[in-house]
C-alpha positions as CSV (number, residue, x, y, z in Angstrom):
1,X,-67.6,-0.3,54.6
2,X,-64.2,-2.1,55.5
3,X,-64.3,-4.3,52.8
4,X,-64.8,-1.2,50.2
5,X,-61.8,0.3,51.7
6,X,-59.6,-3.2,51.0
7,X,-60.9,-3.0,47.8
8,X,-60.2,-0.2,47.0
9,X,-56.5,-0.6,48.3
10,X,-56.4,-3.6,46.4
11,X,-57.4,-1.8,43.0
12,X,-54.7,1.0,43.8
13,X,-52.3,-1.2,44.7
14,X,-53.0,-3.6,41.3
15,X,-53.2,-0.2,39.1
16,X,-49.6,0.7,40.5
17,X,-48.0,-3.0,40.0
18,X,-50.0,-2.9,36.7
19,X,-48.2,-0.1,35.5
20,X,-44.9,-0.3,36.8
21,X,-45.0,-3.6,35.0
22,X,-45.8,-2.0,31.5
23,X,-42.7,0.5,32.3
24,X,-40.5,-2.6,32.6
25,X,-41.5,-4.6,30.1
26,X,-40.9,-1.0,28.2
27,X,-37.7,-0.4,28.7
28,X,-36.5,-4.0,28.3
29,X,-37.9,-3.9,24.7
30,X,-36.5,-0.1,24.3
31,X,-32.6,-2.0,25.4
32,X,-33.8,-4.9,23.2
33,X,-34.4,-2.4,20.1
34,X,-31.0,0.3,20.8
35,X,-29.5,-2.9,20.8
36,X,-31.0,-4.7,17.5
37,X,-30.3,-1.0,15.9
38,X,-27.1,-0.7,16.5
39,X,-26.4,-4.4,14.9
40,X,-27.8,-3.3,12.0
41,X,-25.5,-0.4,11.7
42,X,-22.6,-2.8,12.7
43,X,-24.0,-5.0,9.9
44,X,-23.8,-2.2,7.3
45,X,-20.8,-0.5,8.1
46,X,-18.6,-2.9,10.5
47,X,-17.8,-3.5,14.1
48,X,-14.7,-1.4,14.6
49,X,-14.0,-3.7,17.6
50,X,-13.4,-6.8,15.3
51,X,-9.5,-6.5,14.8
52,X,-6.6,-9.0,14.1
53,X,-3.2,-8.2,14.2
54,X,-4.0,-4.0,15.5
55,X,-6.4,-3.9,12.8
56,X,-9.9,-3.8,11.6
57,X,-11.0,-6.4,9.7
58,X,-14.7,-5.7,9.8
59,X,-16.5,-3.2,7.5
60,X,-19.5,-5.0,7.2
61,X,-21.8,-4.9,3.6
62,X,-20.4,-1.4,2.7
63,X,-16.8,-2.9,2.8
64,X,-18.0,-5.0,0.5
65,X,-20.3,-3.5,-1.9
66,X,-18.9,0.4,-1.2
67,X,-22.3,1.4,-0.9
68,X,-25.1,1.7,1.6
69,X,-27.7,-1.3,1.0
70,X,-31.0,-0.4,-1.0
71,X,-32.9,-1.9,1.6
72,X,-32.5,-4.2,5.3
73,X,-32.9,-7.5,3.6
74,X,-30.2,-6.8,1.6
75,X,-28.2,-7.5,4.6
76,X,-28.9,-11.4,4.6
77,X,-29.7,-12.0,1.1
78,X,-27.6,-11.5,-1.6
79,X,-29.0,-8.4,-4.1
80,X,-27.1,-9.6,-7.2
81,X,-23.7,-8.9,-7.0
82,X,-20.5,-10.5,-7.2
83,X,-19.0,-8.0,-4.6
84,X,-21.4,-9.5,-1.6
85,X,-19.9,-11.7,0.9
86,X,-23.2,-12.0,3.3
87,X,-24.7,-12.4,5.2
88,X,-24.0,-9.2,7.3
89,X,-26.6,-10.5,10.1
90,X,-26.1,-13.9,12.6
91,X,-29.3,-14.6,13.2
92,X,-30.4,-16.8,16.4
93,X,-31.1,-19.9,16.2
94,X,-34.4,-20.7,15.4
95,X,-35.2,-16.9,15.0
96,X,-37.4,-15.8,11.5
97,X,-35.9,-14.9,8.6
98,X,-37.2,-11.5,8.8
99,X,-36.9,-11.0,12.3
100,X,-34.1,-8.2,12.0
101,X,-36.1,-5.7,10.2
102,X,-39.1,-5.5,13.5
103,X,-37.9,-3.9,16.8
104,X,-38.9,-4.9,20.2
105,X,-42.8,-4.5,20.3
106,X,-42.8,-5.7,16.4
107,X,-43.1,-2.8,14.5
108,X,-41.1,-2.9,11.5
109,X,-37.9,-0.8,11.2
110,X,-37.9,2.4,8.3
111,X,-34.6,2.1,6.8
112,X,-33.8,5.1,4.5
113,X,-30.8,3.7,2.4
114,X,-29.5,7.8,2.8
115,X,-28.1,6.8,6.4
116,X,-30.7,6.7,9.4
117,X,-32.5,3.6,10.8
118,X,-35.9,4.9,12.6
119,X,-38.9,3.3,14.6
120,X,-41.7,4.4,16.5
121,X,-41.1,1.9,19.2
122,X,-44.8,1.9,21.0
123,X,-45.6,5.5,20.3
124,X,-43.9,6.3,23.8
125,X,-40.1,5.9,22.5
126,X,-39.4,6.9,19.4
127,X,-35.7,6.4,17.8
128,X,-33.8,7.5,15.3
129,X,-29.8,6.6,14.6
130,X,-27.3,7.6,12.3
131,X,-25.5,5.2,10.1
132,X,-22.9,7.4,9.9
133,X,-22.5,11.0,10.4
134,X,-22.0,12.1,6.7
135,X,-21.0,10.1,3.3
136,X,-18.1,12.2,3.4
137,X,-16.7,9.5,6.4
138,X,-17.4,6.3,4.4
139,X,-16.3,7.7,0.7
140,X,-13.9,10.3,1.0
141,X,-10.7,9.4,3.2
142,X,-6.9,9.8,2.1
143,X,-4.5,7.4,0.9
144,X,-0.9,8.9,0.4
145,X,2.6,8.0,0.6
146,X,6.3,7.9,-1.0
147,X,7.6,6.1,-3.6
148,X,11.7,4.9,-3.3
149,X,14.2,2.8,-4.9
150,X,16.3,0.1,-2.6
151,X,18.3,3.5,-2.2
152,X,15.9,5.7,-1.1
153,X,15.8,7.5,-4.2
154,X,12.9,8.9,-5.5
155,X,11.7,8.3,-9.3
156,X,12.8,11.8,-10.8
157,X,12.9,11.7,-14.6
158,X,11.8,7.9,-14.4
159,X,8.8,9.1,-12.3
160,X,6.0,8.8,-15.4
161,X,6.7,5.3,-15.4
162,X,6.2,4.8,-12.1
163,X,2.0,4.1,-11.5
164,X,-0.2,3.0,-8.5
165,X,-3.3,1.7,-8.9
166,X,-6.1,1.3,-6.4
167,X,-8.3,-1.3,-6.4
168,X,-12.0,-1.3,-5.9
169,X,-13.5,-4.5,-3.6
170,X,-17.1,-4.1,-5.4
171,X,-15.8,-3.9,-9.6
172,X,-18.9,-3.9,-10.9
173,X,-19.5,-0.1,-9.6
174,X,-16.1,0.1,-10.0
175,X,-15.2,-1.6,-12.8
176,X,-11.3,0.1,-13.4
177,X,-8.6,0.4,-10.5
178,X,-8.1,4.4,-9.8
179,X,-4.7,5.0,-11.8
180,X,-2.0,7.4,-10.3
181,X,1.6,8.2,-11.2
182,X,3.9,9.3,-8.9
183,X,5.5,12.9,-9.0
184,X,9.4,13.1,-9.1
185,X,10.1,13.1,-5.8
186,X,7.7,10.0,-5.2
187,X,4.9,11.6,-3.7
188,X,1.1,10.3,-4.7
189,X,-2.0,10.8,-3.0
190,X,-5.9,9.5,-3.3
191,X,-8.0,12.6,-1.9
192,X,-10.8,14.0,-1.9
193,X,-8.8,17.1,-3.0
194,X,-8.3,15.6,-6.3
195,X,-11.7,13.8,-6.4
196,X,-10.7,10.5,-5.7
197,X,-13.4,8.1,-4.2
198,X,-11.5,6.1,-1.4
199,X,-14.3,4.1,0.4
200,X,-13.8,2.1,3.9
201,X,-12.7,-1.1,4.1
202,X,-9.3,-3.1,2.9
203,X,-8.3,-2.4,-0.1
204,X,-5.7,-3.7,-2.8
205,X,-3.3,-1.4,-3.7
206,X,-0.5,-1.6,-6.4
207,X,2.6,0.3,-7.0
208,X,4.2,-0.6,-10.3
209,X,7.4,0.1,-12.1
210,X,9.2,-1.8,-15.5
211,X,9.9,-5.4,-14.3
212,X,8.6,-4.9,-10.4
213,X,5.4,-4.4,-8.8
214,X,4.5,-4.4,-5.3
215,X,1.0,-5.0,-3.8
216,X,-0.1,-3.9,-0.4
217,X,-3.5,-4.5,1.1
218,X,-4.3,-0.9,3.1
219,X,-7.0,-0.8,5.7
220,X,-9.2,2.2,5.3
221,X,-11.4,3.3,8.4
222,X,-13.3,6.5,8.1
223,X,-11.7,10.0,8.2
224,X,-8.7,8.6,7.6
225,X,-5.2,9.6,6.1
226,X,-3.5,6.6,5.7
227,X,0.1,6.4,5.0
228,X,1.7,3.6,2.6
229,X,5.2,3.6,1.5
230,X,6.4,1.6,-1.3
231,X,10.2,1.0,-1.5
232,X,11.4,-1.5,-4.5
233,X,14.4,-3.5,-4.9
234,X,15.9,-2.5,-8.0
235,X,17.3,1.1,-8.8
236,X,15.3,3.7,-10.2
237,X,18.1,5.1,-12.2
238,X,19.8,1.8,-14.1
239,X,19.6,2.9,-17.5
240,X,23.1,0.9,-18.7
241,X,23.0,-2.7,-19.0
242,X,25.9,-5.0,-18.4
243,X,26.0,-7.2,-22.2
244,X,27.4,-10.5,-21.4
245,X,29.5,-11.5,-18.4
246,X,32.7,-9.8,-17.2
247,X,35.8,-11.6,-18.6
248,X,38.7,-12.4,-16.2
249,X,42.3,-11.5,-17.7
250,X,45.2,-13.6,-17.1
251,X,46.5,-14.2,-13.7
252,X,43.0,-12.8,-12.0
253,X,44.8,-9.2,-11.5
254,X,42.1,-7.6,-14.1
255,X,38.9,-8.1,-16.0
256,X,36.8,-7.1,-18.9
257,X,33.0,-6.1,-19.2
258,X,30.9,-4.6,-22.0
259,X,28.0,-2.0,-21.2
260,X,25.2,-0.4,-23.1
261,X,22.1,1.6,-22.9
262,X,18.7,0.5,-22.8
263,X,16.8,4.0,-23.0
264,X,15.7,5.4,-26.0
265,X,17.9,8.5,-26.1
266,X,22.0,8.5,-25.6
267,X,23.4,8.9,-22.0
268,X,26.6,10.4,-21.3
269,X,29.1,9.4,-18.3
270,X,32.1,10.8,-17.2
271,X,33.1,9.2,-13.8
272,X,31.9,5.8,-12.2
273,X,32.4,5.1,-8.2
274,X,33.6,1.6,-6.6
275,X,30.5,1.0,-4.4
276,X,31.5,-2.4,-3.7
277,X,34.8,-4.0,-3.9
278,X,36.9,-6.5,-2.2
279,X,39.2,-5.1,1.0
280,X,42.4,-5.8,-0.6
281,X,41.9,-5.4,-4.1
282,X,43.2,-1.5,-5.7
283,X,43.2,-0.9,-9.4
284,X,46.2,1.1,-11.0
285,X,45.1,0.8,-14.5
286,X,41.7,1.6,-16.5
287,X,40.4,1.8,-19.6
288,X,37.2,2.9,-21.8
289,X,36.7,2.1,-25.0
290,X,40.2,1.7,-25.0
291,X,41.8,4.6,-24.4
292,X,43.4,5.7,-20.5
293,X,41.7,8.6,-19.1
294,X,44.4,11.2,-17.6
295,X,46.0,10.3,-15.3
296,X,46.1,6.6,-16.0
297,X,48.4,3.8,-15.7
298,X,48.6,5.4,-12.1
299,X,52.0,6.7,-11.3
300,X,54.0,4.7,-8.4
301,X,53.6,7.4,-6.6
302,X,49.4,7.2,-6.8
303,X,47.5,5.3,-4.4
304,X,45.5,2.4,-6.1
305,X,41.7,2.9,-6.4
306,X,39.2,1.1,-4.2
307,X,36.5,0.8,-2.0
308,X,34.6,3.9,-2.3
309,X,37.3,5.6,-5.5
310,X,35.9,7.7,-7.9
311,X,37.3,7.1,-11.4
312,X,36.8,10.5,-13.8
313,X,36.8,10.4,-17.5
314,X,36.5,12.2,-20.4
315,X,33.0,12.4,-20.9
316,X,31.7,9.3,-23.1
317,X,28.5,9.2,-24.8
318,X,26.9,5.8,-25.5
319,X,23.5,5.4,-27.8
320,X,20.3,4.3,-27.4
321,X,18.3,0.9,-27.3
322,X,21.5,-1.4,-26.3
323,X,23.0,-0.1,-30.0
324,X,26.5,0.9,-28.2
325,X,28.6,-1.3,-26.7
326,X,31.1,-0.1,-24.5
327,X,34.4,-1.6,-23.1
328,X,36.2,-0.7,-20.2
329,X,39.0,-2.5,-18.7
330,X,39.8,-2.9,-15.1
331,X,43.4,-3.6,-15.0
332,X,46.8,-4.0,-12.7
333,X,44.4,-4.9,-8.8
334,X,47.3,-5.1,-6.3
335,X,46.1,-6.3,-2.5
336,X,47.2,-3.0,-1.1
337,X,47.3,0.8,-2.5
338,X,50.9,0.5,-3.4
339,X,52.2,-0.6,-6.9
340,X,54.9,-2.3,-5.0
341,X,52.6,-5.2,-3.8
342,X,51.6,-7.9,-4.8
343,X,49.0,-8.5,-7.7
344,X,45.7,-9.1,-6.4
345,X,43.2,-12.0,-7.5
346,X,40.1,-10.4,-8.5
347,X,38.4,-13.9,-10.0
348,X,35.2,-14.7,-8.4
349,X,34.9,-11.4,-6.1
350,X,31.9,-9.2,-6.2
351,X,32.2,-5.5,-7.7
352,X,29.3,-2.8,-7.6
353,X,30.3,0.2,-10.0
354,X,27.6,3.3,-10.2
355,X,28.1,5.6,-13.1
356,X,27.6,9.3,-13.0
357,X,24.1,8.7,-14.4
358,X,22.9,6.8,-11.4
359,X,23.1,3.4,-12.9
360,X,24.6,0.7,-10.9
361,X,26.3,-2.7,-11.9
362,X,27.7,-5.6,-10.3
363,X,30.0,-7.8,-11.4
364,X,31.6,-10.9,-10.4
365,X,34.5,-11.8,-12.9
């Protein structure tokens, strides 16, 4: 009788340790899977922890290819496309091939390319996890900003021929760069709102005008607006050219220089400011295509013009496609305001001139 009692404790006791051994074995396969699962996902759409410099620089095959793969080996083996940079898994050493696609007790994974990865587990622990919450997270986020000159001016009139272009990582689904030209004040956007496609991931961007482009690689993470400014160095509104080099006139007090327009249609001036100048250099005397505006020579009475001077005109109107060359003359610099000092020397000193059109032009005689 004793000995069927310490059996039967025995049997208990090995039915309990029995069990509680299956629940721990359990849940160290059902860690072992959430955390095989979630690499996959990290695998397909990045690990947003990987960073350099503040930013992310992982977005896994979808960064890539900028779409979800067709199936789980297409995470380690390339499906045909010049877009893949794989593989997306490191697999242990030693460790099968095919490993990644079987959870913990070995039951293969069921990837549905529409965003879940899902196993049974061991009947007990079923699973299910999003890739991502919606496509609208991978595809549709917001790239926007400003266009400017070195000025801050926006592109106004010029503004058709100033384009950006986005550039898509995988160009064989996305064979042409999304094309955008900024408004006049130098707003453009990439939105869902105007059914632009802007996936995750880093992306090329380029802002373009005549003779200047600028190229900035823009990190995408989902439900994003990203900002990007682009501000260039040359002026959105030089439509006159200087033809030639100024021409220094005798003695240095004066100089020479020839303008014309390079648009297709005439411009028409009728003042031009000293933006730059030398501190002791003030003109009494100016000409354009040879004749004095009113009010010049300056009377002895007139301070000289300088640093920050307006000179107005009569208006002048010069044609198009560099056709019209156009004098004006510089004349009688003295090293202070008064016509009682002494000439100044203007050779070799810089001059910036802008003309009522917005053009700017330096000089150095």
């Amino acid at each position: 009788m004793e000995l069927l009692v310490v059996l039967l404790i025995i049997g208990i006791l090995s039915t309990v340790a029995l069990r509680t051994i299956d629940a721990t074995r359990d849940r160290s396969l059902f860690d072992q899977t959430t955390k095989e699962m979630n690499q996959l996902i990290q695998a397909i759409v990045g690990n947003p922890d990987l960073t350099y410099d503040g930013r992310r620089v992982d977005f896994g095959y979808f960064g890539d290819m900028e779409e979800l793969p067709h199936e789980l080996k297409d995470l380690v083996r390339n499906p045909g496309s010049t877009a893949w940079h794989g593989p997306y898994l490191r697999m242990a050493a030693g460790t099968e091939d095919s490993s990644y696609r079987f959870d913990g007790w070995g039951h293969e994974y069921t990837y549905n390319p529409n965003g879940t990865i899902s196993t049974d587990g061991n009947g007990k622990f079923p699973m299910t996890m999003n890739i991502v919450d919606s496509d609208s997270q991978l595809y549709f986020n917001t790239i926007s900003g400003t266009v400017t000159d070195h000025d801050d001016n926006p592109p106004a009139t010029v503004a058709g021929l100033c384009t950006l272009r986005l550039y898509y990582n995988n160009q064989v689904l996305h064979p042409t760069p999304r094309l955008k030209i900024a408004d006049m004040g130098g707003f453009y956007q990439y939105s869902p709102a105007s059914s632009d496609t802007v996936p995750i991931g880093i992306h090329k961007l380029v802002a373009h005008v005549p003779g200047e482009s600028l190229v900035r690689w823009v990190t995408v993470l989902p439900r994003s607006q990203t900002v990007v400014d682009f501000k260039f160095s040359k002026s959105f509104w030089n439509k006159l050219r200087l033809i030639g080099s100024a021409t220094t006139l005798p003695g240095g007090s004066g100089f020479v220089i020839k303008i014309a327009n390079d648009q297709s249609e005439n411009i028409t001036i009728d003042w031009l400011v000293f933006k730059q100048a030398p501190d002791s250099a003030f003109m009494r005397d100016f000409t354009i295509r040879g004749n004095h505006p009113i009010g010049f020579p300056l009377t002895p009475a007139d301070p000289g013009i300088g640093l920050g001077d307006t000179v107005h005109f009569a208006p002048v109107t010069i044609g198009p496609n560099l056709t019209d060359e156009v004098e004006l003359q510089f004349l009688e610099f003295h090293v202070d305001r008064t016509e009682a000092s002494a000439y100044a020397d203007v050779s070799g000193k810089t001059f910036k001139f802008r003309f009522s059109d917005g053009s700017e032009i330096t000089v150095n005689p």
